[in-house]
Structure formats: C-alpha cells, structure tokens
C-alpha positions as CSV (number, residue, x, y, z in Angstrom):
1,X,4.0,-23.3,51.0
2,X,3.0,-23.4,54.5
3,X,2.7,-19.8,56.2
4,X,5.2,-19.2,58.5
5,X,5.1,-16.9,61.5
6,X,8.6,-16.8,62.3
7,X,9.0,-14.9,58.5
8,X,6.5,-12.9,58.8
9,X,8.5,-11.0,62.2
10,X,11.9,-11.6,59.9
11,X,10.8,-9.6,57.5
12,X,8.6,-7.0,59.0
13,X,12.2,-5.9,60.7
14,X,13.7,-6.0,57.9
15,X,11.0,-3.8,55.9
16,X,10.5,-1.4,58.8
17,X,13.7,0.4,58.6
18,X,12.6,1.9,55.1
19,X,9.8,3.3,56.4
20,X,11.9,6.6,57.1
21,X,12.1,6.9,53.0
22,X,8.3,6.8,53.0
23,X,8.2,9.5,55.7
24,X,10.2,11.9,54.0
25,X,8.7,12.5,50.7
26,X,4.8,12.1,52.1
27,X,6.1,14.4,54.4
28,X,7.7,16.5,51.7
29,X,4.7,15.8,49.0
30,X,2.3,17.6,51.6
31,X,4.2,20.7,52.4
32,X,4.5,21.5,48.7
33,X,1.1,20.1,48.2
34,X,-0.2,22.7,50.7
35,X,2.0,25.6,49.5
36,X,0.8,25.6,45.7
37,X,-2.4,23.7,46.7
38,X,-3.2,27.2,48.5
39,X,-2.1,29.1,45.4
40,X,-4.2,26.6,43.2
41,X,-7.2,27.5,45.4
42,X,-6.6,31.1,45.0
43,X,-6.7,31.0,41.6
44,X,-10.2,29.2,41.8
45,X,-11.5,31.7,44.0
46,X,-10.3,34.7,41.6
47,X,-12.8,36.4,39.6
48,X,-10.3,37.2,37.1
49,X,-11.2,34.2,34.4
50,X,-7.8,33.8,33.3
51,X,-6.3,32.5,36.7
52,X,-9.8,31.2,37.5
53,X,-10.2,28.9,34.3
54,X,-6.2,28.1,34.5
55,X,-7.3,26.5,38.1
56,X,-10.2,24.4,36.8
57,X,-8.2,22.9,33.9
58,X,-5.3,22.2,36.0
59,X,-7.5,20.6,38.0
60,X,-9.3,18.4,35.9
61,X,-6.2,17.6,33.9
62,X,-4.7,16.5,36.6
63,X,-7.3,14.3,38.3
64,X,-8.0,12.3,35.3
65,X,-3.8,11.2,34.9
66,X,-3.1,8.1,36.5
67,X,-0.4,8.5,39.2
68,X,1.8,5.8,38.2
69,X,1.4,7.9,34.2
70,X,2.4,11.1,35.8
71,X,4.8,9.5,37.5
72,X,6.6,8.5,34.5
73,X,6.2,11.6,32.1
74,X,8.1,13.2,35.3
75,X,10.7,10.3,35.5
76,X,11.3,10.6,31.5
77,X,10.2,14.0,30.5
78,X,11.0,16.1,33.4
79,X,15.5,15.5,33.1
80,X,14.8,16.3,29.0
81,X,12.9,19.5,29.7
82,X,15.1,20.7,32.2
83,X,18.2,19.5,30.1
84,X,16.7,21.5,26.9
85,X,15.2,25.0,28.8
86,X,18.9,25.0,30.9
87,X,21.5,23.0,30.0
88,X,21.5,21.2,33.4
89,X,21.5,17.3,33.7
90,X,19.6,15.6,36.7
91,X,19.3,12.9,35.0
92,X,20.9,11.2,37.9
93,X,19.3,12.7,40.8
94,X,17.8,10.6,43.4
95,X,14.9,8.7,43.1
96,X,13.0,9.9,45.7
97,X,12.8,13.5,44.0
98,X,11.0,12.6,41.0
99,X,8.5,10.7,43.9
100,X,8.3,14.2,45.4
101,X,7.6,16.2,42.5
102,X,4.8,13.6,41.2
103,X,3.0,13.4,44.4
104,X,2.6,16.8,44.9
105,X,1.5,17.7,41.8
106,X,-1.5,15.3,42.5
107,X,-2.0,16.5,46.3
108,X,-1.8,20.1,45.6
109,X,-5.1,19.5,43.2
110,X,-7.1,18.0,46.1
111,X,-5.9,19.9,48.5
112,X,-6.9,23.3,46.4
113,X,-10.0,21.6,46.6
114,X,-9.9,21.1,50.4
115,X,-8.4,24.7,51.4
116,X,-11.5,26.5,48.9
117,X,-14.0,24.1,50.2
118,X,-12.5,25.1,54.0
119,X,-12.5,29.2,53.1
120,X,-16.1,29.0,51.5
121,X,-17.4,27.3,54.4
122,X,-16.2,30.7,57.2
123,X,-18.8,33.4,57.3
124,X,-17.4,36.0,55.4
125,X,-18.9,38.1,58.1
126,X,-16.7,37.2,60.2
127,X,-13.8,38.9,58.3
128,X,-15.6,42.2,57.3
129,X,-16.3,42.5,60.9
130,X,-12.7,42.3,61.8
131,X,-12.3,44.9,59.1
132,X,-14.4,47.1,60.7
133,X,-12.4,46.5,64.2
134,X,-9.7,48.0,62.8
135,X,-7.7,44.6,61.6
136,X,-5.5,45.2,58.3
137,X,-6.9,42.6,55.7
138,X,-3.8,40.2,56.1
139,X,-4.7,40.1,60.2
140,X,-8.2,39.4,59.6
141,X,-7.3,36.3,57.5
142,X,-4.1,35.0,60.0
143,X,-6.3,35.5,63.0
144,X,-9.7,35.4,62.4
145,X,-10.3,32.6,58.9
146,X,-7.1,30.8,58.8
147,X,-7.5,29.3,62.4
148,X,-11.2,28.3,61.4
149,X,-10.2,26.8,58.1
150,X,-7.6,24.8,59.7
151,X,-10.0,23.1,61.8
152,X,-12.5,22.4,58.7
153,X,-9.5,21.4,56.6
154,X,-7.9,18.7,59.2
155,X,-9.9,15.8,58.6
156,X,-10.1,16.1,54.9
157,X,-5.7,17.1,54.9
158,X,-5.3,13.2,57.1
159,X,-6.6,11.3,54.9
160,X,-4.9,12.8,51.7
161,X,-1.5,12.3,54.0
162,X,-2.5,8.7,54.1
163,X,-3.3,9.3,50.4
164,X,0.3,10.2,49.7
165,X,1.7,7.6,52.2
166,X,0.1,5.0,49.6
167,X,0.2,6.3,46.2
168,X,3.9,7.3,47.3
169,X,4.6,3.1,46.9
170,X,4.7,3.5,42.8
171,X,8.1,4.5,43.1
172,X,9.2,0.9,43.3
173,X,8.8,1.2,39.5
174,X,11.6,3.3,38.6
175,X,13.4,1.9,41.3
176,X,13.1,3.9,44.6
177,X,13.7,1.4,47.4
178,X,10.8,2.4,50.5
179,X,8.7,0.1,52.4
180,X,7.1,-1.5,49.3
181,X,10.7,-1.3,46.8
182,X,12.5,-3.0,50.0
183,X,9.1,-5.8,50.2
184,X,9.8,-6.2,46.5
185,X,13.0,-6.7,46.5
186,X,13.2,-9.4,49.0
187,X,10.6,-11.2,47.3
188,X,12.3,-11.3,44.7
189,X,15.6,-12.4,46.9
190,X,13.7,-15.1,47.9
191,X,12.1,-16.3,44.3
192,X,9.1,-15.8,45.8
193,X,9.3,-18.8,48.9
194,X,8.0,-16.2,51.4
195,X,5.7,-13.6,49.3
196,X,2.6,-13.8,51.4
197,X,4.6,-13.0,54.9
198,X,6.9,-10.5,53.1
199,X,3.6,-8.5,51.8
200,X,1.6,-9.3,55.1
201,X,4.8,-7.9,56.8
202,X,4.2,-4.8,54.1
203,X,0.5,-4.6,55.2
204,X,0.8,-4.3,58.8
205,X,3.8,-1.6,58.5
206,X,1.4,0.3,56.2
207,X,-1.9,-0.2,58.8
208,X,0.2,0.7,61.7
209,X,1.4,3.9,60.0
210,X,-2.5,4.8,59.5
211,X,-3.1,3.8,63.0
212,X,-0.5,6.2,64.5
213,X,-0.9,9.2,61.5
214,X,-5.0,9.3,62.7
215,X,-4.4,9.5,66.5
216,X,-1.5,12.2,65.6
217,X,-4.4,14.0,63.5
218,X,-7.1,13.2,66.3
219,X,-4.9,15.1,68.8
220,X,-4.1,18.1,66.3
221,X,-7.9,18.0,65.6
222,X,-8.7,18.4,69.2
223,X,-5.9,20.7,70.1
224,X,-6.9,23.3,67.2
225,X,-10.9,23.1,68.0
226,X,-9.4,24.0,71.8
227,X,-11.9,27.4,72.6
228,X,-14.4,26.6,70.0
C-alpha cells in the first residue's frame, strides 16, 4: 500500500504517550545499574581473589546471555525462586518490574566495566596526596576521584542509557505495553494496513529521544568538566 503521511502523524501521537513507560524503567535500570555496577567494579578491583574472580565470572556470564534469554529466565524463573526460597507469589506483578530487574542486571556489567575503567584512569597520586593533606580516605575519594571519574565516565554512562532505552523494547514479548508494545499492538489493530508508518512513527520517537538524551548528556558533560 501507498505510504501515507497523514498515518504516520496519527500514529506517532498515539505511540508518543508510552514513551513515559520507557522512561521509567531505563531510568530505573540505570540507577540500579550504577549502584551494584559500582559494587561489581569493586569487586574487580579487590585483591582478595574470591570477590575478584566472582566479578570476572559475573561478568562474562553475563555478557554472553542474550537479553531477550535473560529476560525470560527472569520472567519464568525469577516468581518460582522467589515463590520456593519465601513463600511469596509475584507472579502477577507488573510487567515492567521483570523489565527492570533484567536490564539492570545487563547494565550493571558494563557499567562495572565503565566505573573501573574511569577509577584506573585518576592518578592515584592524586589521592595519597589528599591523604597526606589531612583528608580521611572516604573525603579523598568524594572530593578528589569521584568528581574526576564522573567526568571520564559520562560519555561512556550516555550511550549505555541509550543502550537500555533500546534493549528495554524486548518487553513487548511478555507483554509490557511501551513505545514499541503500543507500535505492536496497533499494527496488529490494523492487520498490518499501516505497518511501515506505525514503525517509522516508532523510529522517529526512538531518534528524537537520542537526540534530546545526548544534548541533556552534552550539557552534564560540560557542566561537570566546569574548572577543569
């Protein structure tokens, strides 16, 4: 059929609104990808083997399961295990937190990967001489590393946000309705008559959110290397 402009804009409106859902657990993906990504990278940097080695093979365990795999050994396995270890059923939780949990398991490896890249890049000069200024060992690393690593981190952190943005779209398989579950479904509404505007509608939603997430990051970017 003959592409029509008129349901290309029909759609994109109707899309757009879902784009909230996408927000929320990319959002939600990276602050728990950052919090045990840190932890991860900790390990890694350890010289204690135990935790050292249990960061490597989480790592490379993890990087080798395809997301939309992981996705459903969570969606399955994850209400079983919980169900067997406490007796509690969430079996019929939303959607969106089996989306959550997956994607942040896969964030927090490359982000361990980012954050220990970003500390082994900082002079550790730099923090024995804020030792020797008098600075208690938790100071040193809030105000002297932290800052830096931030700033090394930043570019690498955007594009695993727009990472999470996309990968995030597999949840249309076990039925969580975002940007791409809502383009699905109307395709389907529509036995297929408009598929190419409904997923050019998708495409443009998902480029505009890149657009606006890498100014947002250039701005942080510039604001944090402010002094440097």
């Amino acid at each position: 059929m003959r592409f029509q402009i008129q349901y290309l804009f029909k759609y994109f409106f109707k899309i757009l609104p879902y784009l909230k859902v996408t927000i929320e657990y990319a959002g939600l993906s990276l602050l728990f990808g950052l919090i045990f990504g840190s932890i991860l990278a900790t390990f890694k940097l350890q010289k204690n083997k135990v935790l050292k080695y249990f960061g490597v093979v989480y790592t490379a365990i993890f990087r080798s399961v395809p997301p939309v795999v992981l996705l459903f050994l969570v969606y399955y396995g994850l209400p079983q295990l919980v169900l067997n270890l406490f007796g509690i059923d969430i079996q019929n939780e939303e959607k969106i937190l089996y989306v959550i949990i997956t994607i942040s398991i896969l964030s927090m490896v490359s982000l361990s990967e980012v954050i220990r890249s970003a500390y082994i890049s900082i002079d550790k000069g730099q923090y024995e001489a804020a030792i020797s200024t008098g600075l208690l060992p938790v100071q040193a690393m809030i105000r002297i590393v932290i800052p830096q690593m931030i700033y090394v981190a930043l570019p690498s952190i955007g594009n695993i946000v727009i990472y999470l943005i996309k990968e995030g779209s597999l949840g249309f398989t076990i039925g969580l309705v975002d940007v791409f579950g809502k383009a699905n479904s109307l395709n389907q509404n529509s036995y297929s008559n408009y598929i190419l505007e409904i997923y050019v509608a998708l495409a443009l939603i998902y480029w505009f959110s890149s657009i606006i997430l890498e100014r947002a990051l250039k701005l942080i970017e510039k604001r944090v290397s402010f002094g440097r």
